[in-house]
C-alpha positions as CSV (number, residue, x, y, z in Angstrom):
1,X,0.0,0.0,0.0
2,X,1.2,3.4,-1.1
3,X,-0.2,6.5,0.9
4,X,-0.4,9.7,-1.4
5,X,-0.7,13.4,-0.5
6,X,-3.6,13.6,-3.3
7,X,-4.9,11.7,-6.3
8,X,-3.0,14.1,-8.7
9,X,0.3,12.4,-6.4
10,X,-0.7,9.1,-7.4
11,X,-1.7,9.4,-11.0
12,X,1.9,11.4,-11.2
13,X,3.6,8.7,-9.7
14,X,6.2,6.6,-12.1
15,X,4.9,3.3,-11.0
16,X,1.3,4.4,-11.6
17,X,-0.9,2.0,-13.8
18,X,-3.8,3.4,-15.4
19,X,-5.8,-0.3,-15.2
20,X,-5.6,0.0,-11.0
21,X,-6.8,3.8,-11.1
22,X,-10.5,2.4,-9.9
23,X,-8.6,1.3,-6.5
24,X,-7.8,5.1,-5.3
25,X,-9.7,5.5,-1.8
26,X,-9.8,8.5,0.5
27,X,-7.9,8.0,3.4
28,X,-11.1,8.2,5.3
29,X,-11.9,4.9,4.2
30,X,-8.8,3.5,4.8
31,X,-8.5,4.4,8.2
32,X,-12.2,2.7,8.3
33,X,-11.0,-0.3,6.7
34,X,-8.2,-0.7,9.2
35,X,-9.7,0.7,12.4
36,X,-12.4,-2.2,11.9
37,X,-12.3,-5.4,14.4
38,X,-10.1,-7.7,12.4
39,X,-7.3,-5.3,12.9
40,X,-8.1,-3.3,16.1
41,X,-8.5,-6.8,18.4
42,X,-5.4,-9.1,17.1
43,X,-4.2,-9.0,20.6
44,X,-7.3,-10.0,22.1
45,X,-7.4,-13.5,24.1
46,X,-10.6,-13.7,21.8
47,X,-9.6,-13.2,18.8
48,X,-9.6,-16.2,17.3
49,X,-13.0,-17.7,18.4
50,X,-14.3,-14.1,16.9
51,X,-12.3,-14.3,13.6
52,X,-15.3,-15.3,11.8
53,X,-17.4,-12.2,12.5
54,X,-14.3,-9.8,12.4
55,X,-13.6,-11.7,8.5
56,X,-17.4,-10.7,7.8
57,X,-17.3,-7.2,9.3
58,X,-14.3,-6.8,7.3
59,X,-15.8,-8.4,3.9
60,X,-18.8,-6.1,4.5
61,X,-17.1,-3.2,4.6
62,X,-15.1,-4.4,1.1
63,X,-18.3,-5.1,-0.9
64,X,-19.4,-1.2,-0.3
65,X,-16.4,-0.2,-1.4
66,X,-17.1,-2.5,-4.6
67,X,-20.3,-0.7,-4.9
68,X,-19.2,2.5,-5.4
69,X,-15.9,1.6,-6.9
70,X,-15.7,-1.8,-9.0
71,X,-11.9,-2.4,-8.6
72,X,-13.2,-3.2,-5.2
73,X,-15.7,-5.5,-5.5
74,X,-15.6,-8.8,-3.9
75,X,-15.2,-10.8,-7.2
76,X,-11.9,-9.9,-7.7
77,X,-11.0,-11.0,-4.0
């Protein structure tokens, strides 16, 4: 994962490939992504009896990403 100042940065950027440009997200929703339970609670004593839910939480969260961008939808997982 690359963090960019702006999506002029990225699109700028040598390595950039035009075919992945569907994949740019806001910070804000990558600081959502990773705030969620499946990242937040790895230390937890209970984290592996709750895997399941924090795997669905986290797969939830992915396909309404792929709604509003399709380089994000759950197919291509």
């Amino acid at each position: 994962m690359n963090l960019f100042r702006s999506e002029e940065h990225v699109r700028n950027w040598p390595h950039f490939d035009t075919a992945t440009a569907e994949g740019i997200l806001p910070l804000d929703d990558l600081v959502h992504m990773f705030s969620m339970n499946f990242f937040r609670k790895r230390l937890d004593e209970t984290y592996v009896s709750e895997s399941k839910q924090y795997v669905e939480e986290l797969f939830e969260a992915v396909a309404k990403l792929g709604e509003q961008k399709p380089f994000w939808a759950t197919g291509r997982l």
